[in-house]
GUGU-455392 format. One record per residue (C-alpha): residue in three letters; x, y, z. Coordinates in Angstrom, 3 decimals, always signed. Layout:
// residues N
<rec ala,<X,Y,Z>>
...
***
This chain:
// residues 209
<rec unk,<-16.170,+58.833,-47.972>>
<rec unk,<-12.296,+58.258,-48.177>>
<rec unk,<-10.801,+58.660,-45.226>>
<rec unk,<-7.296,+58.299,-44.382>>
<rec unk,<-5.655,+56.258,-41.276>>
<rec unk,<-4.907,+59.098,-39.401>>
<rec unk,<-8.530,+61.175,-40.046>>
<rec unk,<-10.126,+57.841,-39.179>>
<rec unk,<-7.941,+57.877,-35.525>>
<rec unk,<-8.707,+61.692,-35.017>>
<rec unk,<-12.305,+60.863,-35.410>>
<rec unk,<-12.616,+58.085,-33.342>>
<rec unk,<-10.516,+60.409,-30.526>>
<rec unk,<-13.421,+63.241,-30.790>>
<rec unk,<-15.789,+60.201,-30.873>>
<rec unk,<-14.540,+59.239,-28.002>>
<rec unk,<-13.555,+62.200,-26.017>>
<rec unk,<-17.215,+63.292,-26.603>>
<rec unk,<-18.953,+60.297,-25.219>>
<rec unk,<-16.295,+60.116,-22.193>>
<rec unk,<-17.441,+63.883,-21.531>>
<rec unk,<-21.253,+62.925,-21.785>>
<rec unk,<-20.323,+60.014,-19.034>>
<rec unk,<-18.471,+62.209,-16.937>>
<rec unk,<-21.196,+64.911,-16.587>>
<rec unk,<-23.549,+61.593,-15.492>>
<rec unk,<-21.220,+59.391,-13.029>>
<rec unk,<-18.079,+61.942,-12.717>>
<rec unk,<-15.644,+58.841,-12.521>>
<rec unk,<-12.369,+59.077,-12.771>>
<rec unk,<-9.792,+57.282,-10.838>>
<rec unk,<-6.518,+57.053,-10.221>>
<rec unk,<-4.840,+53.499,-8.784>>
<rec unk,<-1.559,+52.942,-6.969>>
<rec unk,<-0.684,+49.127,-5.673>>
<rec unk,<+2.064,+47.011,-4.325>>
<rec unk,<+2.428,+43.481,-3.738>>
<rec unk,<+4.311,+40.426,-5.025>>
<rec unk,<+4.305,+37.868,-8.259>>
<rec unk,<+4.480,+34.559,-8.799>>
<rec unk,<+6.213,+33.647,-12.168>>
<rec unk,<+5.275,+30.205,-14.363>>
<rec unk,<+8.039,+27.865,-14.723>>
<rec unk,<+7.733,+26.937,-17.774>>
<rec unk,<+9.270,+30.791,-18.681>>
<rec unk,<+12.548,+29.911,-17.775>>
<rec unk,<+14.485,+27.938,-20.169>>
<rec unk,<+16.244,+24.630,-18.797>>
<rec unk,<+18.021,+25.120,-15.693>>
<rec unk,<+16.803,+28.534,-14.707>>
<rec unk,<+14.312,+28.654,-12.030>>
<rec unk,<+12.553,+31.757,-10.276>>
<rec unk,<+11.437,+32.094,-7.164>>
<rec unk,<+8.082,+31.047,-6.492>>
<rec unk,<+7.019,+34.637,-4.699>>
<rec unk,<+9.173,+37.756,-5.652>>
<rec unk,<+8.620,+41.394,-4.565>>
<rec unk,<+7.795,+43.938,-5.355>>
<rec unk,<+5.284,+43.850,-7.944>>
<rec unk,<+3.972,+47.593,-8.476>>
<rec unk,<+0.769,+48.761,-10.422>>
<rec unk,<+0.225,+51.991,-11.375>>
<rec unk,<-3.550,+53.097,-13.828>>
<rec unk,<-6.312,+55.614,-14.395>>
<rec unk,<-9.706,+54.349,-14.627>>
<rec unk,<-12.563,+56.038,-16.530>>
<rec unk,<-16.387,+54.621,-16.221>>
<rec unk,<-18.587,+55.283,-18.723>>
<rec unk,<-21.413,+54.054,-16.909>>
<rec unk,<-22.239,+52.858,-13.556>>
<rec unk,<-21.170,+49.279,-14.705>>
<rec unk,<-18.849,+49.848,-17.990>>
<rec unk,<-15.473,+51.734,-18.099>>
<rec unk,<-11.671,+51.280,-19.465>>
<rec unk,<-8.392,+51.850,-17.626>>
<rec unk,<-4.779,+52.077,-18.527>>
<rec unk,<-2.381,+50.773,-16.268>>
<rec unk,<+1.535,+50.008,-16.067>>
<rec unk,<+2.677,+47.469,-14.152>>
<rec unk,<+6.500,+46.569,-12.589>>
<rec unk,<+7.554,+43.591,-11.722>>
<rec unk,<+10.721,+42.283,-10.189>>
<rec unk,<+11.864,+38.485,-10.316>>
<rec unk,<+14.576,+36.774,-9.212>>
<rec unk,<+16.219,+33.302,-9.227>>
<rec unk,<+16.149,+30.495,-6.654>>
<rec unk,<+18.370,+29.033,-4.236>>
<rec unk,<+19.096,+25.980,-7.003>>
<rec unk,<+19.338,+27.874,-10.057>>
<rec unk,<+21.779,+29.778,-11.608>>
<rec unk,<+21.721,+33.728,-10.309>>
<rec unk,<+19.568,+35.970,-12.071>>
<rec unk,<+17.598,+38.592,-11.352>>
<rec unk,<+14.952,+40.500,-14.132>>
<rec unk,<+12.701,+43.313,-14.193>>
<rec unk,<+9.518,+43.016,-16.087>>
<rec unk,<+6.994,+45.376,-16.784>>
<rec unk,<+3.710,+45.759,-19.374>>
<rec unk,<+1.198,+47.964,-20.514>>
<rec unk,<-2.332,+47.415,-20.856>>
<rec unk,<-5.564,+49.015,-21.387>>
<rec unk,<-8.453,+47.348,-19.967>>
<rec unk,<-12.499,+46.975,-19.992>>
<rec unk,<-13.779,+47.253,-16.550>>
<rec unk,<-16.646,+45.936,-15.555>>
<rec unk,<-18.409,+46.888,-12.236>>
<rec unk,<-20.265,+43.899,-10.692>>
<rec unk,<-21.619,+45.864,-7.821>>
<rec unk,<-24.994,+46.494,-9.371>>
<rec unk,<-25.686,+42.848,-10.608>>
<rec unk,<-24.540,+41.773,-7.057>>
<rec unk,<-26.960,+43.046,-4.553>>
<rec unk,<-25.872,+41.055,-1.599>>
<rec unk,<-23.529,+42.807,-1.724>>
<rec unk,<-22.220,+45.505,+1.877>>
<rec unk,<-22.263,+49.247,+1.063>>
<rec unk,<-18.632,+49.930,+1.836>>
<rec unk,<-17.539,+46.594,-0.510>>
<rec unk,<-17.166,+46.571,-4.302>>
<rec unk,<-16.404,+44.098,-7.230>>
<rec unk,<-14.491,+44.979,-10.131>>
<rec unk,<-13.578,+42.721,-13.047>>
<rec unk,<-11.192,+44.018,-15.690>>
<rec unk,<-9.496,+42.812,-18.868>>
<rec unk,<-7.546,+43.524,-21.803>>
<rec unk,<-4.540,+42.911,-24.322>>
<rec unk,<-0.865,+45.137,-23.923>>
<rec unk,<+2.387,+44.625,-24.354>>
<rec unk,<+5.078,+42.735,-21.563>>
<rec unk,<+9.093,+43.823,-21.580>>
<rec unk,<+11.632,+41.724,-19.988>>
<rec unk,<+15.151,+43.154,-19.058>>
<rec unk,<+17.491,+40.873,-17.477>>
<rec unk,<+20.126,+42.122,-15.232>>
<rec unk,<+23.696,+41.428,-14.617>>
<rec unk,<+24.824,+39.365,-16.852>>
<rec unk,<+22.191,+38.507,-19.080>>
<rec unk,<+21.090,+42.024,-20.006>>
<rec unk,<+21.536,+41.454,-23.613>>
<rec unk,<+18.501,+38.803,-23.371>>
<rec unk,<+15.740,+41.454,-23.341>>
<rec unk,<+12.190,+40.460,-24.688>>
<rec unk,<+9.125,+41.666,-25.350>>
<rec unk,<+5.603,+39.998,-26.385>>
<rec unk,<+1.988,+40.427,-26.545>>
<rec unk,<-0.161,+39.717,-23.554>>
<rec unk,<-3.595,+39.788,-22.153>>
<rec unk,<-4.242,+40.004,-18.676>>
<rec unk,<-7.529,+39.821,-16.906>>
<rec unk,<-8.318,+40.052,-12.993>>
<rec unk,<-10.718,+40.928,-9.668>>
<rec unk,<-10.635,+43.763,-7.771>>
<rec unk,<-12.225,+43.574,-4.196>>
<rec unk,<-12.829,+47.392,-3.159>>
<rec unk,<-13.356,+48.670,+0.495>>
<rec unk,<-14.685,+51.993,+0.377>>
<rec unk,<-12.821,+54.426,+3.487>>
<rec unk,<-14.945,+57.242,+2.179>>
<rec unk,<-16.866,+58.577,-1.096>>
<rec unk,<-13.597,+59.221,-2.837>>
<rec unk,<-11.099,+56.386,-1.378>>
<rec unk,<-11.126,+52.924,-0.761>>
<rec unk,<-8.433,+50.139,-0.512>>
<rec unk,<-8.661,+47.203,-2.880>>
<rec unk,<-6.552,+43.846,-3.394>>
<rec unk,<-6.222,+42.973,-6.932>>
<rec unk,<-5.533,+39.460,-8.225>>
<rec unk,<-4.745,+39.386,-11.480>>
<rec unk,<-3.388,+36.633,-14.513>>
<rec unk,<-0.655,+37.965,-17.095>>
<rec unk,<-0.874,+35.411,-19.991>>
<rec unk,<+2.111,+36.230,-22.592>>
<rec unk,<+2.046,+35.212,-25.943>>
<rec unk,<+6.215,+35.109,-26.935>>
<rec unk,<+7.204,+32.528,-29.098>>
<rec unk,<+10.604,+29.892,-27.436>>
<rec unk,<+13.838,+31.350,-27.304>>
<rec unk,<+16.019,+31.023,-30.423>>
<rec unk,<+18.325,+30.338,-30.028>>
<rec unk,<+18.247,+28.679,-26.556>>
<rec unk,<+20.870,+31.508,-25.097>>
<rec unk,<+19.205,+34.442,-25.920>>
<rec unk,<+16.691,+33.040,-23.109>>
<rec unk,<+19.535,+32.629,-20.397>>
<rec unk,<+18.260,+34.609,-17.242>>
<rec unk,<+15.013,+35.940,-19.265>>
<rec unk,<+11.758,+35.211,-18.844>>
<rec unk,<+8.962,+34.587,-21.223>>
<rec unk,<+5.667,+32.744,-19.519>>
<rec unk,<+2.936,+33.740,-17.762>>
<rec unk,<+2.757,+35.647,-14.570>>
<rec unk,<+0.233,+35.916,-11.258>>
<rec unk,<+0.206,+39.183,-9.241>>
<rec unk,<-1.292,+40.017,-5.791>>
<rec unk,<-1.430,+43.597,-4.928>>
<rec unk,<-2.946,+46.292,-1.914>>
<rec unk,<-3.679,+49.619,-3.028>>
<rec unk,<-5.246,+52.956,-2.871>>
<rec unk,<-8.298,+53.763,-5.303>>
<rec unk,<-9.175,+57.907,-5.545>>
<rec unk,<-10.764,+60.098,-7.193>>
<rec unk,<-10.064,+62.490,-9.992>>
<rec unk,<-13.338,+64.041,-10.723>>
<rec unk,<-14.596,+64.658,-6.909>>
<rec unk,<-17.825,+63.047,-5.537>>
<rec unk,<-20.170,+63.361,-8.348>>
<rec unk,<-20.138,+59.849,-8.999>>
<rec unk,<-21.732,+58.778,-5.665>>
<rec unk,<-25.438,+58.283,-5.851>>
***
């Protein structure tokens, strides 16, 4: 059957919608996820001259978090990021954010050992990274592909919160600023975040067994 681009995206949405509903009525998790913390930029990002500090603040993470198992789910989260320069480089400062939607994997099941109250979360996945300079370099914005992937460490306060720290890579695939100005107090590399946060839940306590 010929099927256009967009009937082929509305069926894979009822596809999906329909197997996220099965999943729900079984494990009931949904989750929403609010962090702070800080980042620690690459240098190799910078072009010559320009240097970052090693440990900014804040780094903020915002996502919502669907399992469609007990071990197998998806999230999509948005992350903020300020960076600024150091005491020997020339004064910057830049915000950068991204998008990404990510497998998540729960690890709690394959690792027995494991206490009640703790949990281990992997999760991964491609999105997209946007760099806006400030002051006066905010003509040098960017933006590039990435893929990020990281562990969650979960501490459960009760069936529908727990605090986790995150620790999470932000590899960026951006091609070397052309020319060599348009990079002037941007930022292109990789990036390492360290967050606290909140975990709840969306759907209630149907998910605990």
């Amino acid at each position: 059957m010929n099927l256009t681009l967009k009937h082929y995206i509305l069926f894979l949405g009822f596809v999906s919608l329909a197997l996220s509903g099965f999943s729900q009525s079984q494990t009931s998790i949904w989750k929403g996820q609010i962090a702070f913390g800080a980042n620690f930029p690459s240098s190799n990002g910078f072009v010559e001259d320009f240097e970052a500090n090693s440990l900014n603040l804040p780094t903020i993470n915002l996502g919502v978090q669907n399992m469609f198992s007990n071990q197998f789910g998806a999230k999509l989260d948005y992350g903020y990021n300020r960076i600024k320069s150091a005491d020997n480089s020339p004064e910057f400062k830049l915000n950068y954010s991204r998008v990404n939607a990510q497998l998540v994997y729960d690890a709690n099941r394959a690792l027995t050992f494991t206490p009640n109250r703790i949990g281990i979360i992997a999760h991964a996945g491609p999105g997209m990274s946007f760099v806006k300079p400030l002051s006066g370099y905010s003509d040098n914005k960017v933006s590039f592909f990435n893929v990020m992937a990281g562990v969650e460490f979960h501490y459960g306060i009760s069936e529908t919160f727990s605090l986790y720290l995150d620790t999470s890579y932000i590899l960026g695939f951006s091609k070397d600023f052309d020319p060599i100005t348009d990079g002037y107090g941007s930022f292109n590399g990789d990036l390492l975040t360290v967050t606290i946060g909140l975990s709840f839940s969306l759907s209630g306590c149907q998910f605990c067994d």
